[in-house]
C-alpha positions in Angstrom: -199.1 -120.2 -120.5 -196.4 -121.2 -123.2 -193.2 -122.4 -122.8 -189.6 -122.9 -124.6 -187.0 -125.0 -123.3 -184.1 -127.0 -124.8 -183.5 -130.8 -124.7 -179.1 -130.7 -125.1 -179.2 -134.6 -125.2 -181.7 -134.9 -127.6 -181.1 -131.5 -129.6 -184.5 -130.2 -129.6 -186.5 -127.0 -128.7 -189.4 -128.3 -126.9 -192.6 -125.7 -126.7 -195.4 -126.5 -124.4 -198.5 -124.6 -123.7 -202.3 -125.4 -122.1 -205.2 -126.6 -123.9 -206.3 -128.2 -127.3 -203.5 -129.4 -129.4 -202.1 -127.5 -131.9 -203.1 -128.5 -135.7 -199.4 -127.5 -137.1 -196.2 -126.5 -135.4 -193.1 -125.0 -137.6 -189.9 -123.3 -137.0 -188.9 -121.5 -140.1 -185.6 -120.1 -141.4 -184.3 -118.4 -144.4 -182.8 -122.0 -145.7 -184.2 -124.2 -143.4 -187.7 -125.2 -142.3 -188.2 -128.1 -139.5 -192.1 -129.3 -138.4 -192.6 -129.6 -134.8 -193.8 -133.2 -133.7 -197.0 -132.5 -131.4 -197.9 -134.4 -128.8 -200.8 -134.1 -126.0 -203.9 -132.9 -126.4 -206.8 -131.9 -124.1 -205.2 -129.9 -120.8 -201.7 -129.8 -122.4 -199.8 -130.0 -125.3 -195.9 -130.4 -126.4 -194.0 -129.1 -129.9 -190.8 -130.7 -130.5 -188.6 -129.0 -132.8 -185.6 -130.8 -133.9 -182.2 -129.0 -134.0 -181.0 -131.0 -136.9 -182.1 -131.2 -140.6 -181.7 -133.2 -143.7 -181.0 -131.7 -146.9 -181.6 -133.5 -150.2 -181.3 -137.2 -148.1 -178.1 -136.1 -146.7 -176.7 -136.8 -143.3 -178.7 -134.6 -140.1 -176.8 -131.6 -139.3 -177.4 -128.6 -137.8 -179.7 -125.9 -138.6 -177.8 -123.7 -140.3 -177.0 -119.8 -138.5 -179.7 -118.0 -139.3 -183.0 -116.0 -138.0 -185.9 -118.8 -137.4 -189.6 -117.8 -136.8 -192.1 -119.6 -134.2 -195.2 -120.5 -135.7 -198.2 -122.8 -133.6 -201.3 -122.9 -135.2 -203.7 -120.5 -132.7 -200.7 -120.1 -129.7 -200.0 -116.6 -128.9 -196.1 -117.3 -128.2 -195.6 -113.5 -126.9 -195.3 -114.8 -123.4 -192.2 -117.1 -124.0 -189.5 -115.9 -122.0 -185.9 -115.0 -123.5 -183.1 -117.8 -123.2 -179.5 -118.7 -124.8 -178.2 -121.9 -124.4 -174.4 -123.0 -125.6 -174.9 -127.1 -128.0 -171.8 -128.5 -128.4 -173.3 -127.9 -132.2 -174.5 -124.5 -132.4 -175.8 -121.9 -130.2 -179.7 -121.1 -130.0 -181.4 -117.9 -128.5 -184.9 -117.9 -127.8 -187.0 -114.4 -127.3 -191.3 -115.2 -127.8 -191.7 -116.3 -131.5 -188.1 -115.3 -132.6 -185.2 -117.8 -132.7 -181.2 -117.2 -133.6 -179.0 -120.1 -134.9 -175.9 -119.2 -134.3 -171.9 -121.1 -134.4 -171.3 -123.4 -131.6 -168.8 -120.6 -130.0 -168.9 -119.4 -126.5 -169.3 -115.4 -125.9 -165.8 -115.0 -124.4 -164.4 -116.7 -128.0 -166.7 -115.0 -130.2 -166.1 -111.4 -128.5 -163.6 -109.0 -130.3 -161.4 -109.6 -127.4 -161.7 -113.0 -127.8 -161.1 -113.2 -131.3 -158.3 -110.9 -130.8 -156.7 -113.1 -128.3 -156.8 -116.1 -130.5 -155.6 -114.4 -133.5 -152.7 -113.3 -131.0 -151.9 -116.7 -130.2 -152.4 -117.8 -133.7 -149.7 -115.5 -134.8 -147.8 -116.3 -132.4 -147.2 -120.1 -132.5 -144.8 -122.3 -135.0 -147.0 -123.9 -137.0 -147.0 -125.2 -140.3 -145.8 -128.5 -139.0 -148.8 -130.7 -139.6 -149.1 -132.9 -142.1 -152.4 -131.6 -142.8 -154.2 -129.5 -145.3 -156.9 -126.8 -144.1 -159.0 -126.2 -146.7 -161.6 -123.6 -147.5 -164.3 -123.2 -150.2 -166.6 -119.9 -150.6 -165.5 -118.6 -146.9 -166.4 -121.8 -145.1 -170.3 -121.7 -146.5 -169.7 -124.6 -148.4 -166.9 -127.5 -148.5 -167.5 -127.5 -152.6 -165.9 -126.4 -155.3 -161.7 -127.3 -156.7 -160.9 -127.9 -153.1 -163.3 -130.6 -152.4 -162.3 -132.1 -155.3 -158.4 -132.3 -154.3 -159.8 -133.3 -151.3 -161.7 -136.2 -152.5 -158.6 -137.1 -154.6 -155.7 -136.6 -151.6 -158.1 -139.1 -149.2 -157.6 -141.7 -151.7 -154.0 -141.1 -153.0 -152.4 -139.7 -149.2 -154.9 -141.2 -147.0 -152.4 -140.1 -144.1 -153.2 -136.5 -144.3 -155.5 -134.6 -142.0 -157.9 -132.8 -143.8 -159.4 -129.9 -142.0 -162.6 -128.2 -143.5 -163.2 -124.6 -142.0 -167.1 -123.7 -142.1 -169.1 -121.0 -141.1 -171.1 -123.3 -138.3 -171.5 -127.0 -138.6 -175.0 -127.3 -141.0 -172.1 -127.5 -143.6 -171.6 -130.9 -145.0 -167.7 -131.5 -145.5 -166.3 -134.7 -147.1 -166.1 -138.2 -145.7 -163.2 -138.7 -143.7 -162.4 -134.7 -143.1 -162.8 -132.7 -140.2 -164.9 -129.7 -139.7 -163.6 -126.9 -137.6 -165.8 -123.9 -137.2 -164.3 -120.3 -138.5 -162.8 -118.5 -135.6 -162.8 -121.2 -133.0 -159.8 -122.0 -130.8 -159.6 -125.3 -133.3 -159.9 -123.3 -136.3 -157.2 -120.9 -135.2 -154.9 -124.1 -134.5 -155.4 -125.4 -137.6 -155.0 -122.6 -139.5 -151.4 -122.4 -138.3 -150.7 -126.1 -137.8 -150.7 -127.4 -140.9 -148.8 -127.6 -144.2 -151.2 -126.7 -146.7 -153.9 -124.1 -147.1 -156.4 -124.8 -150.2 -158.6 -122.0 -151.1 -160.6 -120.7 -153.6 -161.3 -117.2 -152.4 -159.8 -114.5 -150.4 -158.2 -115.6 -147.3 -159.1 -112.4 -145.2 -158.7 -112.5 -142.1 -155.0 -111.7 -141.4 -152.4 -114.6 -142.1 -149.1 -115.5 -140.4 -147.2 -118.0 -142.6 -145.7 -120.4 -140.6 -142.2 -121.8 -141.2 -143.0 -124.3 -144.1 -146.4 -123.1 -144.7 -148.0 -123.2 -148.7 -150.7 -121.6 -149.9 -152.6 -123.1 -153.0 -155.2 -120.6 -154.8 -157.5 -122.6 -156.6 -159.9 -119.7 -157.6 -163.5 -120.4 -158.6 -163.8 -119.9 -162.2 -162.8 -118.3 -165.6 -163.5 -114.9 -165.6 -165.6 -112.9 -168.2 -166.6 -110.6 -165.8 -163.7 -108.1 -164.3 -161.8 -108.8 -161.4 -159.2 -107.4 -158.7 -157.3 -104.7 -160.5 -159.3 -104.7 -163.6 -162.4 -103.7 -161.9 -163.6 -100.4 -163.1 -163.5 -97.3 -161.4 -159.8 -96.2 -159.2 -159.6 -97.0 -156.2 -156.3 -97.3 -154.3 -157.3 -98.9 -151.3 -158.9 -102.2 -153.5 -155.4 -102.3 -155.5 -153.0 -102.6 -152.6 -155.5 -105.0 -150.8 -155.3 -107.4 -153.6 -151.4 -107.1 -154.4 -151.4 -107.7 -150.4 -153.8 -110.4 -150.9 -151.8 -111.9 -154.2 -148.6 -112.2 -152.2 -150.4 -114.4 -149.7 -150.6 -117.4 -152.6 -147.4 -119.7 -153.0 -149.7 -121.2 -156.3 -152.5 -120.1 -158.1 -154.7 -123.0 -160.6 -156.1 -121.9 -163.7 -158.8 -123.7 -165.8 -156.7 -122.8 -169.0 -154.3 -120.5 -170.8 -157.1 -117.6 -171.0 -158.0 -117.6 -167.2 -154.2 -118.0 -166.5 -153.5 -115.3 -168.5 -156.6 -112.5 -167.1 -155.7 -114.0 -163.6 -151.9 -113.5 -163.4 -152.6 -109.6 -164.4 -155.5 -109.1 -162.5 -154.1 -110.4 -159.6 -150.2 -108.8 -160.0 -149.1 -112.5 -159.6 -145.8 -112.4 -161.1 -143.0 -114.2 -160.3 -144.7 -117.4 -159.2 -145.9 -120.9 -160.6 -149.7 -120.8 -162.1 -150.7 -124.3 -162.3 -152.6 -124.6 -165.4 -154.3 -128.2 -165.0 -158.1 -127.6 -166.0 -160.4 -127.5 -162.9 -160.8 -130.3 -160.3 -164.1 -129.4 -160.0 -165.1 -130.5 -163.3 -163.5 -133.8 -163.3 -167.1 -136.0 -162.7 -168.6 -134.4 -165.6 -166.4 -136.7 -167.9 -168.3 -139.7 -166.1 -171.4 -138.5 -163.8 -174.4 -139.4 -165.9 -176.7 -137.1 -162.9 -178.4 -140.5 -161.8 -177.5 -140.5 -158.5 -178.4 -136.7 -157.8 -181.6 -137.0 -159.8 -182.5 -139.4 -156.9 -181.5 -137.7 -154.3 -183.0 -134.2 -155.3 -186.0 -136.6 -156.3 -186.1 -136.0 -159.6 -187.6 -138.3 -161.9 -185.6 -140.2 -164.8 -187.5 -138.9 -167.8 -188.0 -135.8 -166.9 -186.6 -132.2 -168.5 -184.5 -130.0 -166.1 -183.7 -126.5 -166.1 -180.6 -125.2 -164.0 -180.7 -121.1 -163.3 -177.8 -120.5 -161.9 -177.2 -116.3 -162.3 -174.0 -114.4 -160.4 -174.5 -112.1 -157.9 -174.3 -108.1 -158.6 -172.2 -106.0 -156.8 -175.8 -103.6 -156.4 -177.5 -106.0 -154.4 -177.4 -108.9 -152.1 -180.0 -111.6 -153.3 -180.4 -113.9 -156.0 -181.5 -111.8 -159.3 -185.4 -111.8 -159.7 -185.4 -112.6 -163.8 -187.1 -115.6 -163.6 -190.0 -116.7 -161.9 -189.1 -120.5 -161.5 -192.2 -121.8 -160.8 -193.8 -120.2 -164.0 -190.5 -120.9 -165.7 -191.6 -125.0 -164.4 -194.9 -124.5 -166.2 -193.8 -122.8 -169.4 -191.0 -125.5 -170.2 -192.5 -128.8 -168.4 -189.7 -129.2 -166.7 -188.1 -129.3 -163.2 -186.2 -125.9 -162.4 -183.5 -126.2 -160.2 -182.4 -122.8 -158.6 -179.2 -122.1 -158.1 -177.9 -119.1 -156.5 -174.4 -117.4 -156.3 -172.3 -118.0 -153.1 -172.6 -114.6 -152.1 -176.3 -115.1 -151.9 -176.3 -117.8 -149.6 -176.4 -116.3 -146.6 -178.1 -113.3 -147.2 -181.0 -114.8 -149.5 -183.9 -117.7 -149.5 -184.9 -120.7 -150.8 -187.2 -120.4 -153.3 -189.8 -122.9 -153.6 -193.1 -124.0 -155.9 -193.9 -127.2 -157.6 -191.7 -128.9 -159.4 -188.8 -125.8 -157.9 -186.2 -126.8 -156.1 -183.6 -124.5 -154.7 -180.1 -125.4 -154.8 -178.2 -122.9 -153.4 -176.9 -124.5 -150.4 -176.1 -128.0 -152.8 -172.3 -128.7 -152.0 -171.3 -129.6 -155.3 -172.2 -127.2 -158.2 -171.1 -129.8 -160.9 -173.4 -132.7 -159.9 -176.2 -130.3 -160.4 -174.1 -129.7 -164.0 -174.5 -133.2 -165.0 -178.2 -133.4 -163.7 -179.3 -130.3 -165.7 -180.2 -130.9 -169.3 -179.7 -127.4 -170.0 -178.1 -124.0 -168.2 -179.5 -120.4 -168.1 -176.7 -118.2 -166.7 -176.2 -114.7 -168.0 -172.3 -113.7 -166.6 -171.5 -116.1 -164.2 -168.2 -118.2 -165.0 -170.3 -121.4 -164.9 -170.5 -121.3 -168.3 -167.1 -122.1 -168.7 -167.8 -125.6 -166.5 -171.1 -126.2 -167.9 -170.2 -126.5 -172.0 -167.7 -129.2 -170.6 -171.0 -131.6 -171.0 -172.1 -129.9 -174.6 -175.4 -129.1 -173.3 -177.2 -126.1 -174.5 -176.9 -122.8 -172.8 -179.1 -120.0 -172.4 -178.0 -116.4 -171.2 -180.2 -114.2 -169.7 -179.1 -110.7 -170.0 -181.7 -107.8 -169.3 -178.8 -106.0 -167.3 -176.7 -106.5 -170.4 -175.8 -103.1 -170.5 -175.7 -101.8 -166.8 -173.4 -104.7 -166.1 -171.0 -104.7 -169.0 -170.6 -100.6 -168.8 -171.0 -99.5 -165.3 -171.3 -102.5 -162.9 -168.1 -104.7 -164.0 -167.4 -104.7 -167.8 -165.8 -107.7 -169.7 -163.1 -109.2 -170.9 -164.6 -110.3 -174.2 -167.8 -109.6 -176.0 -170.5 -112.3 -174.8 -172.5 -111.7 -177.8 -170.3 -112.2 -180.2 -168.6 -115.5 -178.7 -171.7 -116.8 -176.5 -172.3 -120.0 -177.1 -176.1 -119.3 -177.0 -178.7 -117.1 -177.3 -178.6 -114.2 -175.5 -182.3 -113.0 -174.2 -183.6 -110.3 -172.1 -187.0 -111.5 -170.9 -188.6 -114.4 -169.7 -190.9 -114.8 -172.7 -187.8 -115.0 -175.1 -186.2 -117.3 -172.8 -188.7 -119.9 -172.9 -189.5 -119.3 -176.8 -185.7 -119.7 -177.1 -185.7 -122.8 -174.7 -189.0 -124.6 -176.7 -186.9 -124.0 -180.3 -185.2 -127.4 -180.8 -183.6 -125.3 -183.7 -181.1 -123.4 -181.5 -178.3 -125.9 -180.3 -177.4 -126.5 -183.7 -177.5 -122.6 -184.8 -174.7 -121.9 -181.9 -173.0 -125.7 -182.5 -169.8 -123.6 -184.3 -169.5 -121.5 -181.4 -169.7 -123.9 -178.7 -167.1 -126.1 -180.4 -165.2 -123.0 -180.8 -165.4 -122.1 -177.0 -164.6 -125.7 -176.2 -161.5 -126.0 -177.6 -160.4 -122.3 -176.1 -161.8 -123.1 -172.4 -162.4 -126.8 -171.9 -159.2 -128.1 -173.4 -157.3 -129.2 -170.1 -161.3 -130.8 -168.9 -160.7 -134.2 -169.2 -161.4 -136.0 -166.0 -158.0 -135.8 -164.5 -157.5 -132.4 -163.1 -157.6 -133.4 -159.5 -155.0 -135.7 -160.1 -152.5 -133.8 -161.9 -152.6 -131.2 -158.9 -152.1 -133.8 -156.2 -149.5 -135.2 -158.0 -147.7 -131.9 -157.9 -148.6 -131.0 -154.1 -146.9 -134.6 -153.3 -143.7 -134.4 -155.7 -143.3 -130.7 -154.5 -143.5 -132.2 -150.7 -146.3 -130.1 -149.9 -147.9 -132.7 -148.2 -146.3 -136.0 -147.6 -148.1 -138.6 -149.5 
């Protein structure tokens, strides 16, 4: 007889069963994978399975929401009875070998009609009277991007100011100092409407009431090659009011430079309001991040070569792009490949693994793995335009080329005539490409020439020059 049960004090899942001890115990998600610590032996035996995990020497958080799988080396786990227990951390649901992570939200919250009654109250109250910003970054999967960079910048220049993260459950690391508040909790609800300032970088979706007082700073996520909003192909009348709706939600928007602000004010219908063109936050540590520190932590040795693959996500499919095999991409170039998928992969995706692989996708902050990597291989993803902030060579993997660019999302400008790499459409050629030492300096007039057109306003001072305005403008009391 096997059986589940959960220590709350402790956070663990605790299996036990009769007979020899188990050789190997593992509960395995999609992004997260925790060994069970066995002990007994002879009549009876005992898994523990920690609730918590450390990524990449990190803090111990959480697993994150997710399916998880049972696995006891030679223990049939079909007899393990069904359970669902309510952490003040997340919420686990046990049925034989087959576990759920879910938020740390109780099921009259999480219900429609709970929701619905939140949202109620939510539109209901004053707000806007904290002097607190809520910020969001990728829909609360991360706590990354410009906002956690105006958030590392506020702590030090307004200590004062609350500083609300909202995540999608609470394996989400947020920023010293900040407070994490779980998407569609009472708390999260609360602070959506108490305080001052919202900073996001995406949509804000689910319905907002602005409060008396209330701003909302756009920070966006990159500069676009790729189509967006309105420029999208293909009519569709229902997308164009959503995003006018959407646009008149933002007080600001922040643009990396004159070419994003330019594409972003049109395909957005943002007229008639202030576009802060500062250069991105997010990109302020590559001026003076040498990668040391997040060699170490992903443990990555001084000396040697890394790769960063780091594709965007297609509109035809929800996973990572299968291009590269990393870990025969690891053998080919002797070097460490770090894998880095698109937000919108996150969730739906998996780590990929191998030697001398290491998958990145859930990595907070995209630009320390910038200044780690001694090279990029994107093919449309606007990280390019943060990347040739440190000069180093870029590669652009294109086999789609033409299914992207005509029917998928089209361009603003033609990639291969501006890129400021090769572009390549297999494997082999991107490795041949990589192995040339000749090619940096056959694109070197081009990547100064992209440089000076994108990277202009990059100088290690972004962050400041926005918090500076939020605090003249009284956005926030400093």
């Amino acid at each position: 007889m096997t059986t589940a049960r959960i220590d709350e004090q402790a956070e663990r899942l605790i299996i036990a069963g009769v007979g020899p001890r188990p050789a190997s115990a593992v509960l395995a998600g999609a992004r997260a994978r925790v060994d069970g610590v066995i002990t007994g032996g002879g009549k009876t035996w005992k898994a523990a399975f920690p609730l918590r995990a450390s990524r990449w020497g990190g803090e111990e958080l959480p697993l994150p929401s997710g399916s998880y799988r049972l696995a006891v080396d030679a223990v049939d786990l079909s007899a393990i009875e069904s359970e669902v227990r309510l952490l003040p951390t997340l919420r686990i649901s046990i049925h034989r070998a087959d576990v759920e992570i879910a938020p740390p939200l109780d099921q009259e919250n999480e219900s429609p009609g709970g929701q619905a009654a939140l949202e109620a109250s939510y539109a209901a109250q004053a707000g806007g009277d904290e002097n607190a910003v809520f910020f969001e970054s990728f829909y609360g999967q991360s706590a990354g991007c410009n906002p956690r960079a105006i958030d590392r910048e506020l702590a030090r220049r307004a200590p004062g100011v609350t500083r609300y993260w909202s995540v999608v459950d609470l394996s989400v690391p947020v920023p010293e100092g900040a407070v994490a508040i779980v998407e569609g909790s009472p708390e999260w609800w609360r602070a959506r409407g108490a305080a001052r300032l919202l900073i996001v970088n995406d949509w804000l979706r689910r319905r907002f009431a602005r409060k008396a007082g209330q701003k909302v700073l756009q920070t966006w996520h990159g500069t676009p090659l790729k189509r967006l909003a309105l420029h999208r192909p293909g009519f569709d009348p229902r997308r164009m009011a959503a995003v006018v709706k959407e646009s008149r939600r933002w007080d600001v928007l922040l643009a990396q430079n004159l070419y994003a602000e330019r594409i972003l004010k049109r395909a957005y219908a943002f007229f008639g309001k202030p576009i802060w063109t500062d250069g991105y936050p997010r990109n302020d540590m590559l001026s003076t991040d040498d990668g040391a520190a997040t060699r170490a932590q992903l443990g990555i040795a001084e000396d040697e070569k890394v790769l960063l693959y780091a594709p965007t996500w297609r509109d035809d499919r929800s996973e990572i792009v299968d291009f590269v095999d990393p870990q025969l991409l690891a053998e080919q170039t002797d070097a460490v490949v770090l894998v880095r998928g698109h937000s919108r992969t996150l969730r739906p995706g998996k780590d990929h693994g191998g030697a001398r692989v290491i998958d990145v996708t859930g990595f907070s902050e995209t630009a320390r793995l910038l200044s780690v990597a001694d090279a990029l291989i994107t093919d449309y993803s606007s990280v390019m335009f943060d990347f040739s902030v440190t000069g180093k060579p870029m590669y652009f993997l294109v086999p789609d080329l033409e299914h992207y660019r005509g029917q998928l999302r089209g361009f603003y400008f033609d990639l291969a005539q501006r890129s400021p790499g090769p572009l390549v459409g297999s494997q082999d050629e991107l490795v041949a490409a990589v192995l040339d030492e000749g090619v940096p300096a056959q694109y070197a007039e081009r990547y100064a020439a992209w440089r000076r057109q994108f990277n202009g306003l990059d100088d290690g001072h972004a962050a400041e020059r926005v918090v500076s305005r939020l605090i003249d403008l009284g956005y926030i009391d400093g």
